[in-house]
ZADO-1210 file (C-alpha; in nm, 4 decimals, padded with zeros to 6 digits):
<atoms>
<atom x="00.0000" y="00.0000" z="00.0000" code="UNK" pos="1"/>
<atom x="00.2781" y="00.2468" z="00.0704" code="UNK" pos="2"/>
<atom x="00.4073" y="00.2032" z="-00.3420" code="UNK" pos="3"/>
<atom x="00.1171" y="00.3592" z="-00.3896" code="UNK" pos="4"/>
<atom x="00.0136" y="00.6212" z="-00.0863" code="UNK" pos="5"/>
<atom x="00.3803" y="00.7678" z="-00.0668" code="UNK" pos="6"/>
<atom x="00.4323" y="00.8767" z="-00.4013" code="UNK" pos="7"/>
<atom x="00.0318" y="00.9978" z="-00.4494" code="UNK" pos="8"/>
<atom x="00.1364" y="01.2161" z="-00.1432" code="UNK" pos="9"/>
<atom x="00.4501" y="01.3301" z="-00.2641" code="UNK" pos="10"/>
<atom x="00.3318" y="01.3723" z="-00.6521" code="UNK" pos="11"/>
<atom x="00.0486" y="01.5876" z="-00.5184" code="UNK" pos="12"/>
<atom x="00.2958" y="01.8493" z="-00.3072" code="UNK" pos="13"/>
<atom x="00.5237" y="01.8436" z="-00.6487" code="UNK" pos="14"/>
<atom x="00.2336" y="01.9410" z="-00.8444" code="UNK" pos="15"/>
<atom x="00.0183" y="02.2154" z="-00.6504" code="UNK" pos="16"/>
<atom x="00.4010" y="02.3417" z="-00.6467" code="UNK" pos="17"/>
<atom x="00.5160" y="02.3180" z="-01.0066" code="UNK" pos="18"/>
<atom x="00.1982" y="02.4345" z="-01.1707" code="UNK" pos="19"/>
<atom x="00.1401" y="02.7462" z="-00.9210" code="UNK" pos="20"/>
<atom x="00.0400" y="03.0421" z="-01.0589" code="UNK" pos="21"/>
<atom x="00.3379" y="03.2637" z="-01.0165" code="UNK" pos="22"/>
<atom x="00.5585" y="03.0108" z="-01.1880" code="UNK" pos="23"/>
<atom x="00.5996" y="03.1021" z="-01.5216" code="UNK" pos="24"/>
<atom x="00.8557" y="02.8659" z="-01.6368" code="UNK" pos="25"/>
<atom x="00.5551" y="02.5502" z="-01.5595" code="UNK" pos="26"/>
<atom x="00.4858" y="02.4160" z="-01.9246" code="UNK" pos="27"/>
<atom x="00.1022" y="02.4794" z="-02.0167" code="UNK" pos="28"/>
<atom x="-00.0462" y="02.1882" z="-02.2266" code="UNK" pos="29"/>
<atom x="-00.3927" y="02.2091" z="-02.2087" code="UNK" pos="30"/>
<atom x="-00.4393" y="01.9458" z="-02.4644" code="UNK" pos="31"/>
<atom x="-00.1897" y="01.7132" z="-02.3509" code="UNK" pos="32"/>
<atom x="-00.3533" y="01.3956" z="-02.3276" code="UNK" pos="33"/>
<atom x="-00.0951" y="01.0809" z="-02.3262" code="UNK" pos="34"/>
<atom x="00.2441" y="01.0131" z="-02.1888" code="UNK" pos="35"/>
<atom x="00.4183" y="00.6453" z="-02.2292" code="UNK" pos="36"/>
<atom x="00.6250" y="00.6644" z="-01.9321" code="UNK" pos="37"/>
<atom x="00.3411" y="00.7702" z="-01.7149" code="UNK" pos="38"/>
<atom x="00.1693" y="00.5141" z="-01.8241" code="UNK" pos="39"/>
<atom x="00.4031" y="00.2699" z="-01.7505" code="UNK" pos="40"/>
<atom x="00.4684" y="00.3673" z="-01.3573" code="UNK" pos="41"/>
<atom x="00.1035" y="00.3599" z="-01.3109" code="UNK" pos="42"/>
<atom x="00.0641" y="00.0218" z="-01.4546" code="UNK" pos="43"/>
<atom x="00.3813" y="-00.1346" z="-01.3076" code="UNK" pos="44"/>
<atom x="00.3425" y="-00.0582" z="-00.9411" code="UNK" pos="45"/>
<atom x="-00.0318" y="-00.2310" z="-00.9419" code="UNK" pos="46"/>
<atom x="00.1038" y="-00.4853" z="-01.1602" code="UNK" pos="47"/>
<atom x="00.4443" y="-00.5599" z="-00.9227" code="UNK" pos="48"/>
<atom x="00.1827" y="-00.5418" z="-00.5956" code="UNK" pos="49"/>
<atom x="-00.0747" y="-00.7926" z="-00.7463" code="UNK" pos="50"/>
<atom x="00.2216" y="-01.0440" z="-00.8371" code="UNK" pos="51"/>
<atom x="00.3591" y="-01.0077" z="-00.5103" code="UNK" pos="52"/>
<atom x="00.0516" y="-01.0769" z="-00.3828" code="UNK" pos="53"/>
<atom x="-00.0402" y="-01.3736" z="-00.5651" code="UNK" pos="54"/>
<atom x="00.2884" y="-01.5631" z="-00.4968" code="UNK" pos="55"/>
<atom x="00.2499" y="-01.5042" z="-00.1297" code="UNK" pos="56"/>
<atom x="-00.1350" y="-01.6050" z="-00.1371" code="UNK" pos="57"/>
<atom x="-00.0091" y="-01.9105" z="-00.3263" code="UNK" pos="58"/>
<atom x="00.2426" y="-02.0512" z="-00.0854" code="UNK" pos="59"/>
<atom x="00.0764" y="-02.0011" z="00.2285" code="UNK" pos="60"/>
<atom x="-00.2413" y="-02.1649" z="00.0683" code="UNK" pos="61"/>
<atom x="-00.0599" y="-02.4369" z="-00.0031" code="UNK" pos="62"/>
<atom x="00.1598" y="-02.4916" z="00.3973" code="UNK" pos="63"/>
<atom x="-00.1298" y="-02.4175" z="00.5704" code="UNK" pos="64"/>
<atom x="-00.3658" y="-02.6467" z="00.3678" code="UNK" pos="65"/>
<atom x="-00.4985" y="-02.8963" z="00.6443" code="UNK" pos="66"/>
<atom x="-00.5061" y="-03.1661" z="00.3964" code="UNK" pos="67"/>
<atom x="-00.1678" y="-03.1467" z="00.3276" code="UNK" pos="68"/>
<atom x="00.0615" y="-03.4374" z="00.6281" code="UNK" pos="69"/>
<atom x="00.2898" y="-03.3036" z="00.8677" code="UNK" pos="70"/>
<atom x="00.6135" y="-03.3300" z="00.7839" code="UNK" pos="71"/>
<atom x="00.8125" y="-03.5179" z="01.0726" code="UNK" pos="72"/>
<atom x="01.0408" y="-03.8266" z="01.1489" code="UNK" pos="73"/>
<atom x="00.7835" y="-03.9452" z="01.4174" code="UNK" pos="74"/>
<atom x="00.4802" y="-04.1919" z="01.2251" code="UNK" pos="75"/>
<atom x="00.2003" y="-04.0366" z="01.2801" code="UNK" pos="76"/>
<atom x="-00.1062" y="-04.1470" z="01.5246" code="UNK" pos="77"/>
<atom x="-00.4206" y="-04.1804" z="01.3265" code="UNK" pos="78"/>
<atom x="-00.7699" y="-04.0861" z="01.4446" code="UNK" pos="79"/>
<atom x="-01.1667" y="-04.1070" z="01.3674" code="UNK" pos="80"/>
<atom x="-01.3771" y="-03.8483" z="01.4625" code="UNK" pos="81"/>
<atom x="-01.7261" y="-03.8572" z="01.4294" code="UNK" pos="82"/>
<atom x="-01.9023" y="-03.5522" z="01.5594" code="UNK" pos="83"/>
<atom x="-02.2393" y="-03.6744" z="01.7289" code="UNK" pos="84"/>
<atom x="-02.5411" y="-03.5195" z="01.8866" code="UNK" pos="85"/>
<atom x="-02.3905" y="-03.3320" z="02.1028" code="UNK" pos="86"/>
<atom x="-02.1051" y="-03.4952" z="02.1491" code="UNK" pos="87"/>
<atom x="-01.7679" y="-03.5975" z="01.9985" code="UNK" pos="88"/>
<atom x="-01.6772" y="-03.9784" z="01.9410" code="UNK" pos="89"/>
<atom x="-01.2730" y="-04.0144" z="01.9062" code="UNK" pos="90"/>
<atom x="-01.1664" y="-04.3617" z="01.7359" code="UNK" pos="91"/>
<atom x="-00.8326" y="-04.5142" z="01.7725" code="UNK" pos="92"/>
<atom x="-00.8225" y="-04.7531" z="01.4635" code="UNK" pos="93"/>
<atom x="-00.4859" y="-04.8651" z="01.4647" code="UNK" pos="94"/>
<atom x="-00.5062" y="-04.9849" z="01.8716" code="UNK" pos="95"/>
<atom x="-00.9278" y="-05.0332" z="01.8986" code="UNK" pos="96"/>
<atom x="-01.0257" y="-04.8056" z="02.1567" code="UNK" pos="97"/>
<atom x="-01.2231" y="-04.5471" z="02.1644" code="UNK" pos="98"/>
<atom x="-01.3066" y="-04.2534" z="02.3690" code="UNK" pos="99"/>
<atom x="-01.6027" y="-03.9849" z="02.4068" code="UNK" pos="100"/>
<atom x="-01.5234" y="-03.6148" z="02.4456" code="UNK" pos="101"/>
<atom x="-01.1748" y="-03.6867" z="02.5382" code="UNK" pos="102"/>
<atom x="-00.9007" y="-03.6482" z="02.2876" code="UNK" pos="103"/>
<atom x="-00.5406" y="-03.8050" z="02.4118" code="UNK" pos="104"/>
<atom x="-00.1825" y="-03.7532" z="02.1742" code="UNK" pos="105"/>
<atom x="00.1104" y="-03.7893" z="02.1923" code="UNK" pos="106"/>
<atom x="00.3196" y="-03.4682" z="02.1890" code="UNK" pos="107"/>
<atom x="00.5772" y="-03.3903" z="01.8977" code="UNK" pos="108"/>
<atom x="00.3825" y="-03.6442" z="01.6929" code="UNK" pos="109"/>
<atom x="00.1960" y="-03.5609" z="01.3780" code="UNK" pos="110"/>
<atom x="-00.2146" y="-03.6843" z="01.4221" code="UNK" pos="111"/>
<atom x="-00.4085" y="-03.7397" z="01.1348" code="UNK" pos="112"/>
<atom x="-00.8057" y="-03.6979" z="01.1641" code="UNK" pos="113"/>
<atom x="-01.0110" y="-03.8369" z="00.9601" code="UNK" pos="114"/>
<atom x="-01.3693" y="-03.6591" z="01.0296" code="UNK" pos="115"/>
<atom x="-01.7219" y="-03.7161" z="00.9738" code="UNK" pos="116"/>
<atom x="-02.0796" y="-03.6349" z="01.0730" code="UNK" pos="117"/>
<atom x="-02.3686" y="-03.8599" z="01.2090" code="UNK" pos="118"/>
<atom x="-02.6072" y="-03.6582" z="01.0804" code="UNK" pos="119"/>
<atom x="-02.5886" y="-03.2367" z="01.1604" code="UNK" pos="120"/>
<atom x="-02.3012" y="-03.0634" z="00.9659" code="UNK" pos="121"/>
<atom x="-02.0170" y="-02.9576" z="01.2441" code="UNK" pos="122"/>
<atom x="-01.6814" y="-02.8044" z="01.3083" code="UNK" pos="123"/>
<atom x="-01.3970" y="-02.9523" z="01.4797" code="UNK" pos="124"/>
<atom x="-01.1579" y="-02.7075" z="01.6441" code="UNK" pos="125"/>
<atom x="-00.8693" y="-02.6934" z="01.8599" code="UNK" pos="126"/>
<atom x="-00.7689" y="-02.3034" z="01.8558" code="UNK" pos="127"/>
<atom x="-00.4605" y="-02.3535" z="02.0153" code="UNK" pos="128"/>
<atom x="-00.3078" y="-02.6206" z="01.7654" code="UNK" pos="129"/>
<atom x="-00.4587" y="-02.4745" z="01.4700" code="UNK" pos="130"/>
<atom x="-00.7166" y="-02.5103" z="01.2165" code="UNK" pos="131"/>
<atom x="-01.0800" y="-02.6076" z="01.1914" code="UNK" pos="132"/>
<atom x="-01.2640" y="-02.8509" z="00.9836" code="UNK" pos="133"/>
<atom x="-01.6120" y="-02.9093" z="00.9448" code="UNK" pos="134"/>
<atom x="-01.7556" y="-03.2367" z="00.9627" code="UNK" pos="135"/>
<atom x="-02.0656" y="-03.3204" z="00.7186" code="UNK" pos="136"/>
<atom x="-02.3059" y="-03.6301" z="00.7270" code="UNK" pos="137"/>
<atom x="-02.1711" y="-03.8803" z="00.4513" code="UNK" pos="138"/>
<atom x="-01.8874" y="-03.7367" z="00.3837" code="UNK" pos="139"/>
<atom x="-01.5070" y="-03.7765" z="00.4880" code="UNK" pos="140"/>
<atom x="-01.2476" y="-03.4934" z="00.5974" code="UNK" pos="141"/>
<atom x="-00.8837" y="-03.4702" z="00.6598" code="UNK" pos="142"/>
<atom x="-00.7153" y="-03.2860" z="00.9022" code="UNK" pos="143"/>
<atom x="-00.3174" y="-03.2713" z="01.0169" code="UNK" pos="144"/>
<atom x="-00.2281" y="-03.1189" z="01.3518" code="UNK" pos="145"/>
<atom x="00.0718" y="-03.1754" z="01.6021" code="UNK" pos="146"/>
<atom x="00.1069" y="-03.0961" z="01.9698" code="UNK" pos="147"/>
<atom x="00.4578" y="-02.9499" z="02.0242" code="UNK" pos="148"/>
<atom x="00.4410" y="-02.9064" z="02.4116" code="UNK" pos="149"/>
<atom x="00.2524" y="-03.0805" z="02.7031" code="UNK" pos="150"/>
<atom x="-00.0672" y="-02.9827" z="02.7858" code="UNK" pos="151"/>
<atom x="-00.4496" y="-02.9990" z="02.7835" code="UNK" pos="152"/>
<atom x="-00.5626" y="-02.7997" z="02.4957" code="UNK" pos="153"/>
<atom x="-00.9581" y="-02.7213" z="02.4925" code="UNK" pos="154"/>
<atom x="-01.1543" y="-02.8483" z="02.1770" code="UNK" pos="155"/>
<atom x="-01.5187" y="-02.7529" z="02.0669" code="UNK" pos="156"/>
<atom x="-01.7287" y="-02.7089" z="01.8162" code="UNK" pos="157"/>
<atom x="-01.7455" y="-02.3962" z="01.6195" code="UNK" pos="158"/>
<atom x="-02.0901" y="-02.4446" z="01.4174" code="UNK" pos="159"/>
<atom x="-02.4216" y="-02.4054" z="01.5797" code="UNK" pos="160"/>
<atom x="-02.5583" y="-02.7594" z="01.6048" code="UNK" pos="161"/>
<atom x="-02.9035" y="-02.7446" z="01.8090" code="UNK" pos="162"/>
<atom x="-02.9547" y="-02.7201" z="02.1533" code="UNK" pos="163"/>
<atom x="-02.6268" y="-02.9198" z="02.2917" code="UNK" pos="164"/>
<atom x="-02.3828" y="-02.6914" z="02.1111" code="UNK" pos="165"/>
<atom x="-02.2842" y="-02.4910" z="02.3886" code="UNK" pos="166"/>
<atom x="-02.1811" y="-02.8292" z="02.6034" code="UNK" pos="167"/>
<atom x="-01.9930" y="-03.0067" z="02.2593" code="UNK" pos="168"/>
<atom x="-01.6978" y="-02.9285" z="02.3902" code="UNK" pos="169"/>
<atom x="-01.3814" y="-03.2033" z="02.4890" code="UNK" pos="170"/>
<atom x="-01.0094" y="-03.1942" z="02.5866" code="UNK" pos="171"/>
<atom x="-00.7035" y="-03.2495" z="02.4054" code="UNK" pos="172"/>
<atom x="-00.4398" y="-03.3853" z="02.6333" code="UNK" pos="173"/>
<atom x="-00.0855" y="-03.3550" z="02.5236" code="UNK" pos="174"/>
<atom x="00.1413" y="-03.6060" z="02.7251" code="UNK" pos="175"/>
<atom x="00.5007" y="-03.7796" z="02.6308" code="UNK" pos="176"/>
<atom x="00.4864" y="-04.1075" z="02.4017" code="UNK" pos="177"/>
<atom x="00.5448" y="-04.3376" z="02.7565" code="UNK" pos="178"/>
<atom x="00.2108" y="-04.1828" z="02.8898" code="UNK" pos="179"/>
<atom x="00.0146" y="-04.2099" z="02.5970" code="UNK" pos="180"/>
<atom x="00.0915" y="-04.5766" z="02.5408" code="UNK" pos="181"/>
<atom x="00.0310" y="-04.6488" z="02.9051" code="UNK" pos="182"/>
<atom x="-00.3363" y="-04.4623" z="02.8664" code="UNK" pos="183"/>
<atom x="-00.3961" y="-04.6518" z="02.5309" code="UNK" pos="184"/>
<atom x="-00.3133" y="-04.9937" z="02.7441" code="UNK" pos="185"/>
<atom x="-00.5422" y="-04.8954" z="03.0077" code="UNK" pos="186"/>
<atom x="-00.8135" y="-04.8188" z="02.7662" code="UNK" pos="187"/>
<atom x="-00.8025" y="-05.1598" z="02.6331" code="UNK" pos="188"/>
<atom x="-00.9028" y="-05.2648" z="02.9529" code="UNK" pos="189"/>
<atom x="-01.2351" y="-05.0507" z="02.9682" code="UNK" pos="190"/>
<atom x="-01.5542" y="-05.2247" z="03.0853" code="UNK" pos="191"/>
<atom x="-01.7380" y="-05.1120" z="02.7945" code="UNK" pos="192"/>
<atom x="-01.6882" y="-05.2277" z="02.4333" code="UNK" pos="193"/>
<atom x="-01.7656" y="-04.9925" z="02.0898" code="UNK" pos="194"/>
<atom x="-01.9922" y="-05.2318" z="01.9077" code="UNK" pos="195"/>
<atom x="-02.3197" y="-05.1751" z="01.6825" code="UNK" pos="196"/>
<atom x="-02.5242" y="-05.1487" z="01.9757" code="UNK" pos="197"/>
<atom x="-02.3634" y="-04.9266" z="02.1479" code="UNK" pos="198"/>
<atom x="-02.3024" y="-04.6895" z="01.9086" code="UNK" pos="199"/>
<atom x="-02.6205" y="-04.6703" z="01.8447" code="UNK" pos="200"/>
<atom x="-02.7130" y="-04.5724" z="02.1778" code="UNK" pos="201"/>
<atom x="-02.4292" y="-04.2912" z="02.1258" code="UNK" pos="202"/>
<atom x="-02.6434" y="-04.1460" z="01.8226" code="UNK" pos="203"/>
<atom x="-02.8863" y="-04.0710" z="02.0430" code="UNK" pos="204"/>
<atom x="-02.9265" y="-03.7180" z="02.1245" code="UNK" pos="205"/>
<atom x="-02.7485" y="-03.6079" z="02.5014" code="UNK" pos="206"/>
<atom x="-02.6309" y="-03.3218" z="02.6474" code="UNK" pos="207"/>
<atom x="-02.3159" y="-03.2734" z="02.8772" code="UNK" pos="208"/>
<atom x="-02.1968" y="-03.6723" z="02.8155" code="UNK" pos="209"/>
<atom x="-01.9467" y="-03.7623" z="03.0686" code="UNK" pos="210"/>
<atom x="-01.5664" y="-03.8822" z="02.9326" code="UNK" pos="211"/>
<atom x="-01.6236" y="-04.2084" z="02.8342" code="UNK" pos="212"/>
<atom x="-01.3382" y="-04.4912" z="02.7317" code="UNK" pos="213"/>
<atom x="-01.4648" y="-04.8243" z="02.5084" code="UNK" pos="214"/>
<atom x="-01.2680" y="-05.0872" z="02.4492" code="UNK" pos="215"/>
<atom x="-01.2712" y="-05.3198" z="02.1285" code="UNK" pos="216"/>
<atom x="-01.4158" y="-05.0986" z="01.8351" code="UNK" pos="217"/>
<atom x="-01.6094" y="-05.2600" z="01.5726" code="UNK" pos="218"/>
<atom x="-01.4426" y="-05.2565" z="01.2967" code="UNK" pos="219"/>
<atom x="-01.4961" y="-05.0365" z="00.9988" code="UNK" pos="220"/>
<atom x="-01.6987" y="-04.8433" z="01.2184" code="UNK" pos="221"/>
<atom x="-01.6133" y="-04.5008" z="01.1053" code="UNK" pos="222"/>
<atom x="-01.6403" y="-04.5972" z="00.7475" code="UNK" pos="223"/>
<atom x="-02.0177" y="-04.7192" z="00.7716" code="UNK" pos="224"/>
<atom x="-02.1045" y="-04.3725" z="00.9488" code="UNK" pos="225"/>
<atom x="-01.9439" y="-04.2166" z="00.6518" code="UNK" pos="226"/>
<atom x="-02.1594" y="-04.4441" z="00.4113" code="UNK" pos="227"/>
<atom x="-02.4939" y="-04.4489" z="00.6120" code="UNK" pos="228"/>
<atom x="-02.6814" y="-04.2748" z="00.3416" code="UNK" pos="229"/>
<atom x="-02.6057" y="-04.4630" z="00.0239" code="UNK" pos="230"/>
<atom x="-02.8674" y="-04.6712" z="00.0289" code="UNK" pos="231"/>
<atom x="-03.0923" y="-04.3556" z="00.0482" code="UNK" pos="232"/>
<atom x="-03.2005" y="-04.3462" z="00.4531" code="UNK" pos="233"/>
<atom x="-03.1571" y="-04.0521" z="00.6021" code="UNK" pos="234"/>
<atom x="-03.2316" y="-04.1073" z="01.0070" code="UNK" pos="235"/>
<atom x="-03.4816" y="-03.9982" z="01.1889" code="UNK" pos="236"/>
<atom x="-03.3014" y="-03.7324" z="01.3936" code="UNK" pos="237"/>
<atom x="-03.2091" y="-03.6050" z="01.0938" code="UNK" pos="238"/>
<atom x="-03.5664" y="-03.5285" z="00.8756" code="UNK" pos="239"/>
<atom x="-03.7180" y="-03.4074" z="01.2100" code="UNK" pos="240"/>
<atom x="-03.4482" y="-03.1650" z="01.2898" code="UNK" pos="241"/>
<atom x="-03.4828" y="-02.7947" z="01.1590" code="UNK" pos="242"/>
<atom x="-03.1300" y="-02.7080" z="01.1991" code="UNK" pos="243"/>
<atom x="-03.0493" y="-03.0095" z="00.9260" code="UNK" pos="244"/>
<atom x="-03.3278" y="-02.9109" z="00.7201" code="UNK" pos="245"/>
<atom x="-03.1934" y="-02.5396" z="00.6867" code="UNK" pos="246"/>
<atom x="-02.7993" y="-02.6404" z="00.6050" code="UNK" pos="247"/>
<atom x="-02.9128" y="-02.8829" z="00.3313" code="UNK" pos="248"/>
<atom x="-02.8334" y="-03.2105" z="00.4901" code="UNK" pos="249"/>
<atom x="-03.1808" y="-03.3338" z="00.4173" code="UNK" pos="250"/>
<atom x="-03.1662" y="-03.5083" z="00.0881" code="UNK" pos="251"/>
<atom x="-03.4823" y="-03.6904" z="-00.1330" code="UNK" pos="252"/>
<atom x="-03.3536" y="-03.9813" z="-00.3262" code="UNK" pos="253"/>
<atom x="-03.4733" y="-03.9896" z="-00.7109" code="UNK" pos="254"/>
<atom x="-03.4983" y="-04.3242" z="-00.8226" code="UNK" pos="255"/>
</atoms>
């Protein structure tokens, strides 16, 4: 902005000076109408900013794109989300636990979400490891973040959801590799398993749903939340609800 406000400033001193009336010597060209090099420093300067502007534009795009892996020499920890009414369902796919509205990583290690949506579009965000990511019914996004220090970093939702929103909120604890493997062995042990049934009883609407650990997830799990609708069923919860109806989650199948 200053390549062009300085030299507007400047150009407009020069000139109430140069052409005032008691200077004779100004040149009088009343039909003057074209100059080249004028031309050329008042197409350059928007031309150099706009360049600039799209190479910087460009590259950030690109790092900060949250589809894009985390470079590191740690192999990364994958997770499932699946953002429920109101609540958030964390799956461990690679160990087979899961946990609700608790979020555990290890720190310095890249984690790789995979995210999806019951049924009401969401957002998934932890502000103080970076971006958020919305989570849609029958559909699948990515999302790379990394935990550099220790800590319990608070997560929520960041779309209005319905009448739980304000509770949908979970933390992400940070802890060293040892911890995190001791928490994931101790969650293998949980009295309660992840199967069909009970993850049914998880769709159901609840507000304020205690931290809850399950042990032995169903496989493919996240996968068949992501395909629910293919065979054209949208769920109850989901036709009834006004909030669905209005962000155009509520599809008719043509046959």
């Amino acid at each position: 902005m200053l390549l062009v406000v300085i030299p507007v400033m400047v150009l407009t001193v020069v000139f109430a000076w140069h052409y005032r009336e008691s200077n004779t010597k100004a040149t009088y060209a009343p039909k003057w109408a074209h100059s080249t090099r004028i031309e050329a420093v008042v197409w350059s300067i928007p031309c150099v900013i706009v360049a600039f502007l799209a190479v910087l534009v460009w590259k950030t795009t690109h790092s900060l794109d949250p589809y894009r892996p985390l470079e590191s020499d740690v192999a990364p920890v994958n997770v499932e989300v699946v953002a429920l009414n109101w609540k958030w369902l964390f799956i461990y796919p690679d160990y087979g636990v899961a946990t609700v509205n608790h979020l555990a990583i290890p720190v310095r290690t890249p984690i790789n979400f995979r995210l999806t949506s019951e049924s009401i579009m969401n957002s998934f965000f932890i502000p103080q490891l970076g971006s958020q990511i919305y989570a849609m019914a029958g559909m699948q996004t990515l999302l790379h973040l990394i935990a550099d220090e220790a800590g319990t970093y608070p997560g929520r939702s960041s779309a209005f959801s319905g009448p739980g929103f304000s509770d949908m909120h979970f933390d992400t604890v940070a802890m060293p590799r040892e911890q995190f493997d001791a928490s994931l062995r101790q969650a293998k042990s949980a009295p309660v398993i992840l199967d069909q049934a009970t993850y049914k009883l998880l769709e159901e609407p609840s507000i304020k749903t205690p931290v809850t650990t399950h042990a032995k997830v169903a496989p493919g799990l996240f996968d068949s939340t992501v395909d629910q609708f293919m065979a054209g069923q949208m769920p109850t919860m989901a036709i009834n609800d006004p909030i669905c109806t209005a962000q155009g989650l509520v599809s008719r199948r043509n046959d």
